[in-house]
C-alpha positions as CSV (number, residue, x, y, z in Angstrom):
1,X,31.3,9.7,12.8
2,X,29.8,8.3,15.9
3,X,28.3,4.5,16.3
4,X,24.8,6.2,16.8
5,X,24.6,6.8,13.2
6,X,24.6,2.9,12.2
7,X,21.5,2.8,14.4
8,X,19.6,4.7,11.6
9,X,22.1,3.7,8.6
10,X,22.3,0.3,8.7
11,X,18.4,-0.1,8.0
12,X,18.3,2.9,5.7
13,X,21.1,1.0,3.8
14,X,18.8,-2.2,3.6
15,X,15.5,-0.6,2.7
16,X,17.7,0.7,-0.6
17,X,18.9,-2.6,-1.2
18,X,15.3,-4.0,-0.7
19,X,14.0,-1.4,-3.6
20,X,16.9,-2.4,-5.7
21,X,16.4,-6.0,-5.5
22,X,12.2,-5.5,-6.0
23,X,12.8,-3.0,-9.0
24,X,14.9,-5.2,-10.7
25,X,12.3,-7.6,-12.2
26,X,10.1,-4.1,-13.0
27,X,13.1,-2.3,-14.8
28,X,13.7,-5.6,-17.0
29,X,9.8,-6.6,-18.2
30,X,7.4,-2.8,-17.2
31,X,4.5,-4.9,-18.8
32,X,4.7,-6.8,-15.5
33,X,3.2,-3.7,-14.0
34,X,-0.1,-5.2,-15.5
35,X,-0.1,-8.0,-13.4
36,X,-0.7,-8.5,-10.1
37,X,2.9,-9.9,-9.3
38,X,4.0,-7.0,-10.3
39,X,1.8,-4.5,-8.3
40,X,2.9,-6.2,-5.0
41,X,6.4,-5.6,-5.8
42,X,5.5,-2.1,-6.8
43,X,3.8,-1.8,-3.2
44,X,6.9,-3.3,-1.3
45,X,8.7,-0.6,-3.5
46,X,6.8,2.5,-2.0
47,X,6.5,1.0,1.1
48,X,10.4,1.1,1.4
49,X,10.2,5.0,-0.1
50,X,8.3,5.8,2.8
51,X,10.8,4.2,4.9
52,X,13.6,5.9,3.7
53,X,12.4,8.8,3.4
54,X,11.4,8.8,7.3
55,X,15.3,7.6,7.9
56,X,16.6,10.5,5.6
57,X,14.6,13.4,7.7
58,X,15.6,11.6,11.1
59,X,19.3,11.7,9.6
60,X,19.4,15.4,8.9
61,X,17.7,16.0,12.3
62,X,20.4,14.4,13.7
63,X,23.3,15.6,11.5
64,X,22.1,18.6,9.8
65,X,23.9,19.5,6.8
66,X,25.4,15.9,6.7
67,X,23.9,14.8,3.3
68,X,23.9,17.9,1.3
69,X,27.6,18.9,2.7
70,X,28.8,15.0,2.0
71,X,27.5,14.5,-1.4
72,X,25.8,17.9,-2.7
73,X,25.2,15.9,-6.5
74,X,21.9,14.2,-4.5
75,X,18.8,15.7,-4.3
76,X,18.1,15.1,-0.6
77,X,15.8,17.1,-0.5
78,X,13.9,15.5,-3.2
79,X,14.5,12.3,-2.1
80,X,12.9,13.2,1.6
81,X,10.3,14.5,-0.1
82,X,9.2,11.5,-2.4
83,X,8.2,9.9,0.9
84,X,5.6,12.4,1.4
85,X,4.2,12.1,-2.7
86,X,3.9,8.6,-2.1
87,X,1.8,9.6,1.4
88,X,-0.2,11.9,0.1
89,X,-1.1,11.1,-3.3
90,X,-0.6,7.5,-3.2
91,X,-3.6,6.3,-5.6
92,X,-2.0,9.1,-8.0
93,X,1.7,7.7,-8.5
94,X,3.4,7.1,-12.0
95,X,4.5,3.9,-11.8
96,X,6.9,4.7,-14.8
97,X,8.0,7.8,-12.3
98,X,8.9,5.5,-9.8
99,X,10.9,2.9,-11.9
100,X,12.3,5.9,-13.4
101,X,13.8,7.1,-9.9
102,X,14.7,3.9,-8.9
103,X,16.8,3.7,-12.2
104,X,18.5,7.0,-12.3
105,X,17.9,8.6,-8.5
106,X,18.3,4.9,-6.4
107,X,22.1,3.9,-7.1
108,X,23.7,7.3,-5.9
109,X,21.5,7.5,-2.7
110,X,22.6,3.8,-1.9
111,X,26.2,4.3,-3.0
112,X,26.2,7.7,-0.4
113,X,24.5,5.9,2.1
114,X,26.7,3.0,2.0
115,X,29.7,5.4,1.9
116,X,28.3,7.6,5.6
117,X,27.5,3.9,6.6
118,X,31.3,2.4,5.9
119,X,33.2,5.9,7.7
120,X,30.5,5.5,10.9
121,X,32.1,2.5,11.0
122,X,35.6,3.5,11.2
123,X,37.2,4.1,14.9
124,X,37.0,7.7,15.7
């Protein structure tokens, strides 16, 4: 893998990190979805989907196939695609859906990412 790809990597890695760390406090106590606390860490949460999302479409513009071909258990498509939910129908998300993907979905698309992040690293 080439050092261009830690351009778009290393951030994508972080923004993951950053949901992880936000979701956290959300995954332990959902009643603090009722308070405003909570709400802004929802926020930072979707903010960093969007993010992502935009990183994981400019990654398979520049390596197309590289995702689905280096970990086909992910649903990239799905995951490039949440970016655009939270977009489009913003005042209309499940906050429990979004927990919910940060739980199950979150872990393997950082794990993966970490993974194309540590071989772009590697001398070619």
């Amino acid at each position: 893998m080439s050092g261009d790809l830690l351009l778009l990597l290393t951030p994508l890695r972080q923004a993951l990190e950053r949901i992880e760390r936000k979701a956290k406090p959300l995954l332990n106590d959902p009643d603090l979805l009722e308070q405003e606390e909570g709400q802004d860490l929802l926020d930072v949460i979707c903010m960093q989907f969007l993010a992502v999302g935009e990183a994981l479409k400019r990654l398979e513009k520049l390596r197309p196939g590289l995702l689905a071909a280096s970990f086909p258990e992910i649903d990239w498509k799905g995951a490039m695609g949440f970016r655009d939910v939270i977009a489009h129908q913003y005042f209309d998300l499940d906050a429990e859906q979004v927990l919910l993907i940060c739980q199950e979905a979150l872990p393997g698309v950082l794990d993966a990412i970490r993974s194309l992040e540590a071989r772009s690293r590697q001398p070619s």
